[in-house]
C-alpha positions as a Markdown table, in Angstrom:
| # | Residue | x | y | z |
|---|---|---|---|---|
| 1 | Unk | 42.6 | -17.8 | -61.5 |
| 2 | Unk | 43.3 | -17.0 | -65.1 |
| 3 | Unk | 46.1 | -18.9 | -67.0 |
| 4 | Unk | 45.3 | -19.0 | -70.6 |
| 5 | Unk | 42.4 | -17.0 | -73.1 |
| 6 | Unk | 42.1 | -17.1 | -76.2 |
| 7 | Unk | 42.1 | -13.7 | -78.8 |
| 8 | Unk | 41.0 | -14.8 | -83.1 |
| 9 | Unk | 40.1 | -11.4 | -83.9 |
| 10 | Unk | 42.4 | -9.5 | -86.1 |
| 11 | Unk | 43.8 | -6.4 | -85.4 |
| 12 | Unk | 41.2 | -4.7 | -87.6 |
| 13 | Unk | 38.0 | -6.2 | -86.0 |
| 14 | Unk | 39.6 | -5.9 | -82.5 |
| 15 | Unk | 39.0 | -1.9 | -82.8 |
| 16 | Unk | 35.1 | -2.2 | -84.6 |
| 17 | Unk | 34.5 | -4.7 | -81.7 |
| 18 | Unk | 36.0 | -2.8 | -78.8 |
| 19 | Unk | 33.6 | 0.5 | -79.6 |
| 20 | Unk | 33.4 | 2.5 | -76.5 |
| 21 | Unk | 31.6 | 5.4 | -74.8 |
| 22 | Unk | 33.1 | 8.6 | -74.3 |
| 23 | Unk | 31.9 | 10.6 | -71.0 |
| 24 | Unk | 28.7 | 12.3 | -73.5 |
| 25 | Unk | 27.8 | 9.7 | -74.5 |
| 26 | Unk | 29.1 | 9.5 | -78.2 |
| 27 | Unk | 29.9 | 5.7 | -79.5 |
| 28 | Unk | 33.8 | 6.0 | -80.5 |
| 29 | Unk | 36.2 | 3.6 | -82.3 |
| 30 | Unk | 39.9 | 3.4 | -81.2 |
| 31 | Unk | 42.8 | 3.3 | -83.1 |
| 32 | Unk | 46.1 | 1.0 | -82.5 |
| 33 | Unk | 48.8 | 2.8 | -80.7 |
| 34 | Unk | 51.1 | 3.8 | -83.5 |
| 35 | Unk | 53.4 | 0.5 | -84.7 |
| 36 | Unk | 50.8 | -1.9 | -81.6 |
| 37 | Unk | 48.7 | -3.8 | -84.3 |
| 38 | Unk | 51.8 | -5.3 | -85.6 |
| 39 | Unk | 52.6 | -6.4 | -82.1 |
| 40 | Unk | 49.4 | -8.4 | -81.7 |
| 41 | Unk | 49.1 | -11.9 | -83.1 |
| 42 | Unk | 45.4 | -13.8 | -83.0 |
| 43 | Unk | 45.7 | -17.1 | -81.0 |
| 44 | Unk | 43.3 | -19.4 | -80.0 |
| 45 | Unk | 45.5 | -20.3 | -76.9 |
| 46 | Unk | 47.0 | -17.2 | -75.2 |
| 47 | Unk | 49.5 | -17.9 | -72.2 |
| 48 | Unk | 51.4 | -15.4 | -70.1 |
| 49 | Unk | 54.4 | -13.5 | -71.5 |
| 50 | Unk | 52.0 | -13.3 | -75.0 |
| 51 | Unk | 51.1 | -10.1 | -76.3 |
| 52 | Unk | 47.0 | -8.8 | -75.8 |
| 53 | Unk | 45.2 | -6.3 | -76.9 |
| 54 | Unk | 44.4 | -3.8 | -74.5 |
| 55 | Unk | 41.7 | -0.9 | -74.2 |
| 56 | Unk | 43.0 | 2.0 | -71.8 |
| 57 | Unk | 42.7 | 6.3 | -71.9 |
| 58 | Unk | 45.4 | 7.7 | -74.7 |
| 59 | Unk | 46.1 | 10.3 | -72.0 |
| 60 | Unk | 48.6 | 7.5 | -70.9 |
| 61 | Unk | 50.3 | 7.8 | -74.0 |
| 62 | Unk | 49.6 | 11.8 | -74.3 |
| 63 | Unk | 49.2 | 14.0 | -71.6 |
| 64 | Unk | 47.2 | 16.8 | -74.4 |
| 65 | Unk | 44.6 | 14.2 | -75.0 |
| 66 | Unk | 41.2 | 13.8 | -73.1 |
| 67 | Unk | 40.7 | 11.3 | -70.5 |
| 68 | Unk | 37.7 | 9.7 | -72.0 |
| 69 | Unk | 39.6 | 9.1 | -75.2 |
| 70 | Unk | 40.6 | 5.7 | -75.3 |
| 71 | Unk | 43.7 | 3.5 | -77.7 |
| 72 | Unk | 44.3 | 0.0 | -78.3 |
| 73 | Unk | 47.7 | -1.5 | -76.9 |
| 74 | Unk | 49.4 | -4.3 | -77.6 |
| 75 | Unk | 50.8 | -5.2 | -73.8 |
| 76 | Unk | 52.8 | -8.2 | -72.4 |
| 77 | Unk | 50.7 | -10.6 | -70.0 |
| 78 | Unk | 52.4 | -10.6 | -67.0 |
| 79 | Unk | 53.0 | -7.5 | -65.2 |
| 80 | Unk | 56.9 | -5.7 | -64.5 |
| 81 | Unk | 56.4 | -3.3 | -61.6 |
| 82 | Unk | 58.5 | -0.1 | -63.2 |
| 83 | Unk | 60.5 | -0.1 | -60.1 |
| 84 | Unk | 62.1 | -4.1 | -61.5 |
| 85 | Unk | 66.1 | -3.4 | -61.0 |
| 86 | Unk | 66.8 | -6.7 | -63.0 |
| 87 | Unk | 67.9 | -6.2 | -66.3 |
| 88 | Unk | 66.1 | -9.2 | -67.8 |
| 89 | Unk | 62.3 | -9.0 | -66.8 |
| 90 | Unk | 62.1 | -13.2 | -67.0 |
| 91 | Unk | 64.0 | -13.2 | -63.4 |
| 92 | Unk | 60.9 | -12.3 | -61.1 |
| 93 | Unk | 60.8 | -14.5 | -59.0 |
| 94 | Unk | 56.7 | -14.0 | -58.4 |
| 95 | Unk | 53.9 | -14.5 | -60.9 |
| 96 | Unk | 52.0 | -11.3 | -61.9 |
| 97 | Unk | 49.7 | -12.9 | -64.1 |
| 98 | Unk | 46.9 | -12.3 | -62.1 |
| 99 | Unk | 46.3 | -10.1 | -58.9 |
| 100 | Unk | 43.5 | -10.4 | -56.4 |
| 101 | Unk | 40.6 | -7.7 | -56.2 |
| 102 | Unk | 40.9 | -8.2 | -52.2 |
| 103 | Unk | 44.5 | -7.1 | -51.8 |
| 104 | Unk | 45.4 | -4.6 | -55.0 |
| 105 | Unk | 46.2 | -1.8 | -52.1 |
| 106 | Unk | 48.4 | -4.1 | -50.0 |
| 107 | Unk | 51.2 | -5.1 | -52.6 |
| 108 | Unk | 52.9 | -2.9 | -54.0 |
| 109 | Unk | 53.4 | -3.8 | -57.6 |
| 110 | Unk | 49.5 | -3.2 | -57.7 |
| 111 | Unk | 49.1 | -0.5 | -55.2 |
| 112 | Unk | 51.5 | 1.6 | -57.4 |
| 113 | Unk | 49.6 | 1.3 | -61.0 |
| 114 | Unk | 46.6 | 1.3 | -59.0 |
| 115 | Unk | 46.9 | 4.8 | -57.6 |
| 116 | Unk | 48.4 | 6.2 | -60.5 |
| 117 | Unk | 44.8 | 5.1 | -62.4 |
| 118 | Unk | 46.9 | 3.0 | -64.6 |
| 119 | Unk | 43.6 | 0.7 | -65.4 |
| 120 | Unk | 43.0 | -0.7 | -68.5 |
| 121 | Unk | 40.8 | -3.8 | -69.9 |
| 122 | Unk | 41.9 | -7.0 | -71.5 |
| 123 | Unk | 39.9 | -8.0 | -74.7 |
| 124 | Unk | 39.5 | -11.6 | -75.4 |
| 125 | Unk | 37.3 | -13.8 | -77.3 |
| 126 | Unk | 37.0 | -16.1 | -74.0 |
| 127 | Unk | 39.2 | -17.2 | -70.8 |
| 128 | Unk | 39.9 | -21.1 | -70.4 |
| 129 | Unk | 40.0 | -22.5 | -66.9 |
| 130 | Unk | 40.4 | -26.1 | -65.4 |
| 131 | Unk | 38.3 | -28.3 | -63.1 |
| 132 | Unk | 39.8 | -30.5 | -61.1 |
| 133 | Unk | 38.4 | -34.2 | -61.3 |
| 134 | Unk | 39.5 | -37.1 | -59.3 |
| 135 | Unk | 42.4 | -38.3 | -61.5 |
| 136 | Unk | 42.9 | -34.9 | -64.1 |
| 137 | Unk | 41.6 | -31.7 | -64.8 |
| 138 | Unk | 38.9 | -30.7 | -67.6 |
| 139 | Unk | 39.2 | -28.0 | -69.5 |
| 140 | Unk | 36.0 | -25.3 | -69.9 |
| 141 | Unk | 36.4 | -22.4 | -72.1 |
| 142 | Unk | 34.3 | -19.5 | -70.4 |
| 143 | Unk | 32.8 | -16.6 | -72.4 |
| 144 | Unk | 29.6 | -13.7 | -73.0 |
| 145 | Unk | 26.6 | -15.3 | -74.0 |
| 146 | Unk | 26.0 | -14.8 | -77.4 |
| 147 | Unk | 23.0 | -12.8 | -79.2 |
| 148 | Unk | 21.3 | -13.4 | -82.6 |
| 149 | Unk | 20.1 | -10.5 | -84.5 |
| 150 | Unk | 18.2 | -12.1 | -87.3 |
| 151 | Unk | 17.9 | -8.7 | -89.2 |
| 152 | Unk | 21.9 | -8.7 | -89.7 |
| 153 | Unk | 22.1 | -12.4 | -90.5 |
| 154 | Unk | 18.7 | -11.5 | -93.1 |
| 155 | Unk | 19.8 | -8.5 | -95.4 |
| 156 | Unk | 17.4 | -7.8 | -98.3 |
| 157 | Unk | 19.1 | -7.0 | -102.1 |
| 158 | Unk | 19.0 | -3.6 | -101.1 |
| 159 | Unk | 20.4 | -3.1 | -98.3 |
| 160 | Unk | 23.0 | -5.4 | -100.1 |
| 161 | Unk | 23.7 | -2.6 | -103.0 |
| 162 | Unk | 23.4 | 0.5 | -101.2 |
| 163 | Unk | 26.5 | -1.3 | -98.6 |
| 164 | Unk | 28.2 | -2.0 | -102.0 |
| 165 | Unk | 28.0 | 1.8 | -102.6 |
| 166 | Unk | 29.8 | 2.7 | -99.3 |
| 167 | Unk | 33.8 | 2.5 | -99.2 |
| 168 | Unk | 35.2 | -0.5 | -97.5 |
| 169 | Unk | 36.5 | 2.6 | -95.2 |
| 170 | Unk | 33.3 | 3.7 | -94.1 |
| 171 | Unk | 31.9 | 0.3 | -93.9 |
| 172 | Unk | 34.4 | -0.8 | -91.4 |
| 173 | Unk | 34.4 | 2.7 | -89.1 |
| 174 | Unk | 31.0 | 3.6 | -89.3 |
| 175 | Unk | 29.2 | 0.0 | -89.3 |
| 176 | Unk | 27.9 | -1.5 | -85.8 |
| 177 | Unk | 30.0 | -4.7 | -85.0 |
| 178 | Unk | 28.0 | -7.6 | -85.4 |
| 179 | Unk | 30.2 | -10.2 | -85.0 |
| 180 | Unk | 31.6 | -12.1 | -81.7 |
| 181 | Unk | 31.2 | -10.1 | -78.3 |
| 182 | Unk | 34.3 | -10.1 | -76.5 |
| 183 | Unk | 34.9 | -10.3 | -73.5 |
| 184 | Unk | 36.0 | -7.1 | -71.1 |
| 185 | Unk | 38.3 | -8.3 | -68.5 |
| 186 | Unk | 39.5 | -5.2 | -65.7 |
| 187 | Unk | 43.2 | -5.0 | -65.1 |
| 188 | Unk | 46.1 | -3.2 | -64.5 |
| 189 | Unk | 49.2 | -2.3 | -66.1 |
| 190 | Unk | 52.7 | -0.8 | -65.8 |
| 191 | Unk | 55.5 | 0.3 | -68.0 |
| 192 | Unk | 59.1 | -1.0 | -67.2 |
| 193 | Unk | 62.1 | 1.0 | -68.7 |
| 194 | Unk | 64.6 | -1.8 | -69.6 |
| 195 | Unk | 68.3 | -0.5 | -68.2 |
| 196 | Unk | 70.4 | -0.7 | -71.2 |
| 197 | Unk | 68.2 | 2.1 | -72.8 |
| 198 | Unk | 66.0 | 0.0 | -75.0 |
| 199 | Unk | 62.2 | 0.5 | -75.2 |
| 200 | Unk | 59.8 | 0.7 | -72.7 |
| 201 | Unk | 58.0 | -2.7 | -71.7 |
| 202 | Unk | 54.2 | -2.4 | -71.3 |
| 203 | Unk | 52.8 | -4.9 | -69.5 |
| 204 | Unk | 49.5 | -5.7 | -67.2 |
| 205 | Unk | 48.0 | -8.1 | -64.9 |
| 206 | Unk | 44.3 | -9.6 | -65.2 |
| 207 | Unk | 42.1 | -8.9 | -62.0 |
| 208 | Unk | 40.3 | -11.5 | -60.2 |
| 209 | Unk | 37.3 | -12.0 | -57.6 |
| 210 | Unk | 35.5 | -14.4 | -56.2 |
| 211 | Unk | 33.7 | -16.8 | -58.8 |
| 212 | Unk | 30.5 | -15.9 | -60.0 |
| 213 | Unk | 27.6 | -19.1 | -58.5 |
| 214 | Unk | 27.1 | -20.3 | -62.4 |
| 215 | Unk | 31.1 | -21.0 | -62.0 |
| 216 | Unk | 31.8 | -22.0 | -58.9 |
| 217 | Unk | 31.8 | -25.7 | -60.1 |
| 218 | Unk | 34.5 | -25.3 | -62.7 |
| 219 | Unk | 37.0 | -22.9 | -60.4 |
| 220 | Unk | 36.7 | -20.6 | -57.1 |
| 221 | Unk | 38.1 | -17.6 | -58.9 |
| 222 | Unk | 37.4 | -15.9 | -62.0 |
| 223 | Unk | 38.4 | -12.3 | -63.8 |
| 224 | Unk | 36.6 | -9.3 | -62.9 |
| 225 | Unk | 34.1 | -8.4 | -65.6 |
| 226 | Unk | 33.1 | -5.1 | -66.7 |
| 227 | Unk | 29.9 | -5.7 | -68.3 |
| 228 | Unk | 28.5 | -3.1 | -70.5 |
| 229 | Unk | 29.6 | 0.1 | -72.4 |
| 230 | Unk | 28.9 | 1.8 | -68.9 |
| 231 | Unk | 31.2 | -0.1 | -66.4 |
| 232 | Unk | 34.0 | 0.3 | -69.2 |
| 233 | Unk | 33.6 | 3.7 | -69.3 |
| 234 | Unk | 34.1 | 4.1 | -65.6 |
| 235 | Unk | 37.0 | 1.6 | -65.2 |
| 236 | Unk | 39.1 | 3.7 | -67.6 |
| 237 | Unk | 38.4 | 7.2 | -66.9 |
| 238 | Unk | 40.4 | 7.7 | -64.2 |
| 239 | Unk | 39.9 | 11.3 | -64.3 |
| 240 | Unk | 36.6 | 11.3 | -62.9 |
| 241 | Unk | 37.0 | 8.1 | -61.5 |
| 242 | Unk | 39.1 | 8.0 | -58.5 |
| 243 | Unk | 40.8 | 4.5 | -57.5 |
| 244 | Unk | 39.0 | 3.6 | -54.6 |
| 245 | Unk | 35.7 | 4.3 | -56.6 |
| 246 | Unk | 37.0 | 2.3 | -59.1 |
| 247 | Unk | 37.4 | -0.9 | -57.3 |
| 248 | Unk | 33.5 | -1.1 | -56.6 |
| 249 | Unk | 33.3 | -2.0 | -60.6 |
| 250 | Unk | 35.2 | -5.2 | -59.5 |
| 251 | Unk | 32.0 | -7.3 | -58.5 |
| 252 | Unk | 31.3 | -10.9 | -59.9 |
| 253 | Unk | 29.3 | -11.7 | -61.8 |
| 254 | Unk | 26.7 | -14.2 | -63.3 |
| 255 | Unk | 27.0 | -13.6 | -67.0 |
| 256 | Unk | 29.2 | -16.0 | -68.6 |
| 257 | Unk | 28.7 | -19.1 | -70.1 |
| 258 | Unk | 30.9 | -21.9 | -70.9 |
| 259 | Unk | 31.6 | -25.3 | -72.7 |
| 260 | Unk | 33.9 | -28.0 | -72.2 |
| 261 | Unk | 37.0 | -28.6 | -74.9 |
| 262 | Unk | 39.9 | -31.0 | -75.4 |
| 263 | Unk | 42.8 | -31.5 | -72.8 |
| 264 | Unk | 44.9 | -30.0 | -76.4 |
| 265 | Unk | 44.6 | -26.8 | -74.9 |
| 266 | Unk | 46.8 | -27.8 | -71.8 |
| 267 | Unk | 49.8 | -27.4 | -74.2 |
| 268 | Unk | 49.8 | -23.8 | -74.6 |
| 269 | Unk | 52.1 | -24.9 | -77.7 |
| 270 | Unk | 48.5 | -25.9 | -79.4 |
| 271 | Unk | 47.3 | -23.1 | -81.4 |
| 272 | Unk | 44.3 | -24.3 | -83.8 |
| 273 | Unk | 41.2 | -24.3 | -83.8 |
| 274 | Unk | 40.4 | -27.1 | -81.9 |
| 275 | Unk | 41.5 | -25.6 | -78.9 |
| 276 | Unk | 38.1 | -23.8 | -79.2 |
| 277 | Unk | 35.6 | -26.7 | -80.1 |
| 278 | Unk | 33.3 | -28.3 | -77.8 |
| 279 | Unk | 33.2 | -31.7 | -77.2 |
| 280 | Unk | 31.7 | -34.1 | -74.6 |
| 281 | Unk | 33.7 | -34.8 | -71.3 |
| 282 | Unk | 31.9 | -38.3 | -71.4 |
| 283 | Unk | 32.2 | -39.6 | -74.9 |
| 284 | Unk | 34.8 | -36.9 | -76.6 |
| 285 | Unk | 32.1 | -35.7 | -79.5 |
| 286 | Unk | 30.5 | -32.9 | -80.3 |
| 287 | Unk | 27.7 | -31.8 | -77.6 |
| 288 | Unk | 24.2 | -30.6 | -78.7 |
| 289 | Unk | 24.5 | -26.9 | -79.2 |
| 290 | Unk | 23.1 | -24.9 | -76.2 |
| 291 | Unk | 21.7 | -21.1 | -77.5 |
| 292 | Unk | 24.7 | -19.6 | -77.3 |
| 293 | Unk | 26.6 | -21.8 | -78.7 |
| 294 | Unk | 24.7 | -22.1 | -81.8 |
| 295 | Unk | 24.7 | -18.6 | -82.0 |
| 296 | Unk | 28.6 | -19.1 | -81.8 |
| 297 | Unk | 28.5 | -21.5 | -84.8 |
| 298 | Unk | 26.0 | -19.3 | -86.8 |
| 299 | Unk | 27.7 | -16.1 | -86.8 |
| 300 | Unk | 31.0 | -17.8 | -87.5 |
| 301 | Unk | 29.8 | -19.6 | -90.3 |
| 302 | Unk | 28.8 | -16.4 | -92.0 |
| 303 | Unk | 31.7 | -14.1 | -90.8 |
| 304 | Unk | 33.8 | -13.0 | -93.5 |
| 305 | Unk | 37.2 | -13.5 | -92.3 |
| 306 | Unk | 39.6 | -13.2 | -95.1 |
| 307 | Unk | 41.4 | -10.5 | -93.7 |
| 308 | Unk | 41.6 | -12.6 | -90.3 |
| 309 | Unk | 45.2 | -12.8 | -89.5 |
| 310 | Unk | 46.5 | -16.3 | -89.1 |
| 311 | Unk | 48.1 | -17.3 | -86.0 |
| 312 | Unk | 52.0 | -16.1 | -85.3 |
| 313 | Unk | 53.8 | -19.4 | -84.6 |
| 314 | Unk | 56.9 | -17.7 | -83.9 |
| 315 | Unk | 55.0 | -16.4 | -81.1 |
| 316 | Unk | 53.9 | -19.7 | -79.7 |
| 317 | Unk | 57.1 | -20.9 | -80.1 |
| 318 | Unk | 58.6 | -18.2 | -77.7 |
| 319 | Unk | 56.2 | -19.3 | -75.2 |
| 320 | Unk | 56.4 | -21.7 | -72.3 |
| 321 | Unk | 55.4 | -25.2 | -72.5 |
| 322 | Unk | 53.1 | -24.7 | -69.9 |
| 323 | Unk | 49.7 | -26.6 | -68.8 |
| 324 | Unk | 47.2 | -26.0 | -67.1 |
| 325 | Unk | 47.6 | -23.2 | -64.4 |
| 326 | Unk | 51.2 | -22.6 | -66.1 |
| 327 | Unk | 52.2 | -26.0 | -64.3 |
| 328 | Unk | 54.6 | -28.4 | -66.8 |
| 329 | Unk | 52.4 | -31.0 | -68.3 |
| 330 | Unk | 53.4 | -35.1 | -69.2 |
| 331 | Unk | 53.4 | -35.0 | -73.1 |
| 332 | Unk | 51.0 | -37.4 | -74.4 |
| 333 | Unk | 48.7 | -38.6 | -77.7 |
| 334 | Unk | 45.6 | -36.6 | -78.2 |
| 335 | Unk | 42.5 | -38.5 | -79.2 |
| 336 | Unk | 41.5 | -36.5 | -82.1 |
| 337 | Unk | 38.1 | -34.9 | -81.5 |
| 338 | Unk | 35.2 | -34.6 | -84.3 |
| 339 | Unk | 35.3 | -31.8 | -86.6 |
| 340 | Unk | 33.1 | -28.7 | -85.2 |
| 341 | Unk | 31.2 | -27.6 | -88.8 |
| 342 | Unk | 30.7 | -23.9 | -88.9 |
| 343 | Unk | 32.7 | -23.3 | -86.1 |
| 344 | Unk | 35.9 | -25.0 | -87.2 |
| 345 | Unk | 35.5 | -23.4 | -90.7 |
| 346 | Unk | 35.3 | -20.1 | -89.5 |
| 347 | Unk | 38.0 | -20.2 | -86.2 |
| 348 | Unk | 40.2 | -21.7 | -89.4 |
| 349 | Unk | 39.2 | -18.5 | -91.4 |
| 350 | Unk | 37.0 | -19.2 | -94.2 |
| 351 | Unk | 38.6 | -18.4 | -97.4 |
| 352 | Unk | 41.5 | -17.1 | -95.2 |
| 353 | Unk | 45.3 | -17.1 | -97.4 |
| 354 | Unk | 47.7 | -19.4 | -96.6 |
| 355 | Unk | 50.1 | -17.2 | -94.0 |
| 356 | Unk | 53.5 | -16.4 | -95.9 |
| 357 | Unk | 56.8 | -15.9 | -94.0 |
């Protein structure tokens, strides 16, 4: 299952990191869905009913606009079939959260979106998911495997002044995203017309499969990954696409790789950075770093992230207090873990403004 992720990239670096393929081939950037990038708020503890960001085709949006062109969304976790009579979405009485790969085409508040080729993919920085243990549950947070490129980390002076020369415009459309490789989760989504006339609700649901052999210890299921520009691509294009083509993209897979971090995340009322740290099941400090997790540290040591947008705590505040698996947790004193270096500094925004209300 998938009950919480986490999302620290703002709106801006959300569209040079979500760069896709169009059906010849061409990189593209999307833009925000007119008045969305206000919608979204960085967290580094997403529950359901939070807003995402969400990739999908602008032809859902416009009907003139080609297939292959793709928007970014800002969409409600926790799907609304568009048939929902209530007139308060919060009285479903079943959780949408997730849906399973094995029966999308036997329930209809999947089956519908499905057919219609109402796909779309949930950007994250990670997923968190829980083991059981014999007395409580440990928290992993699961994610790509990061790469180092040494020649973006290792600029000589020129390079320097000739990207000096360049508009910050250019620099940020026209630049290859170097930074933190999010993660491309397939799903599904819906649009609810409220009764009393008031905007339209859009909302989706993350798919899951069968968890991939390097997860299996940590949880049994696990979202369906589309790894690489080319499964993306396919997932969204539902115009050459069809659905049951589609649902062979929904495999699992054996790319992720995870850490352990602090029972703080259970409280879905937690937002800092902390939530993201690693620590040490055994002893509660800071683990070696494996190779992708100093890659981690090193590229968010030297990210420049004073346009970062600090977490909404009005939004947090509107969520539930939820645990693990959305299940209510007993309140209780955190043992404080050590500080993370780099990777603190950097989930904390180096340099970042204080947020003003």
């Amino acid at each position: 299952m998938c009950g919480r992720t986490a999302c620290t990239l703002a709106p801006d670096e959300v569209c040079r990191a979500s760069r896709y393929r169009d059906r010849a081939g061409q990189r593209r950037q999307p833009r925000w869905k007119e008045g969305d990038s206000d919608k979204y708020r960085p967290s580094y503890n997403k529950s359901p009913q939070s807003m995402s960001p969400v990739l999908l085709s602008l032809r859902h949006f416009d009907k003139n606009s080609p297939v292959d062109e793709c928007v970014l969304a800002a969409m409600r976790w926790g799907l609304v079939p568009s048939w929902f009579k209530e007139s308060d979405p919060r009285k479903m009485q079943y959780n949408t959260n997730n849906c399973r790969s094995d029966t999308l085409l036997e329930k209809k508040s999947y089956k519908d979106p499905l057919l219609k080729g109402q796909r779309c993919v949930i950007l994250a920085d990670g997923f968190y998911e829980w083991r059981r243990q014999e007395k409580d549950k440990q928290p992993f947070f699961i994610y790509f495997p990061q790469v180092h490129k040494e020649e973006t980390q290792e600029k000589t002076e020129e390079q320097e002044a000739l990207q000096k020369e360049n508009t910050l415009c250019s620099l940020e459309e026209d630049q290859e995203w170097t930074g933190w490789k999010v993660l491309t989760i397939a799903g599904l989504f819906d649009c609810w017309m409220p009764p009393g006339g008031e905007d339209p609700l859009y909302t989706y649901t993350i798919i899951t499969v069968d968890a991939s052999p390097n997860l299996q210890c940590i949880h049994d299921r696990m979202p369906a990954i589309l790894d690489g520009e080319e499964e993306i691509r396919r997932w969204l294009d539902y115009g050459e696409v069809k659905s049951l083509e589609a649902l062979h993209l929904l495999q699992s897979k054996n790319t992720l790789t995870y850490h352990c971090v602090s029972s703080l995340v259970n409280n879905s009322r937690n937002n800092s950075p902390e939530c993201l740290q690693p620590v040490d099941p055994q002893i509660k400090k800071e683990p070696k770093p494996t190779a992708s997790s100093k890659m981690m540290m090193s590229w968010l040591k030297g990210s420049k992230s004073s346009k970062r947008k600090e977490p909404d705590s009005e939004e947090t505040k509107e969520e539930e207090h939820m645990g693990a698996h959305n299940l209510p947790i007993k309140t209780s004193p955190e043992k404080k873990t050590k500080p993370a270096g780099s990777l603190q500094q950097w989930l904390q925004g180096a340099g970042k403004k204080p947020r003003t209300n």
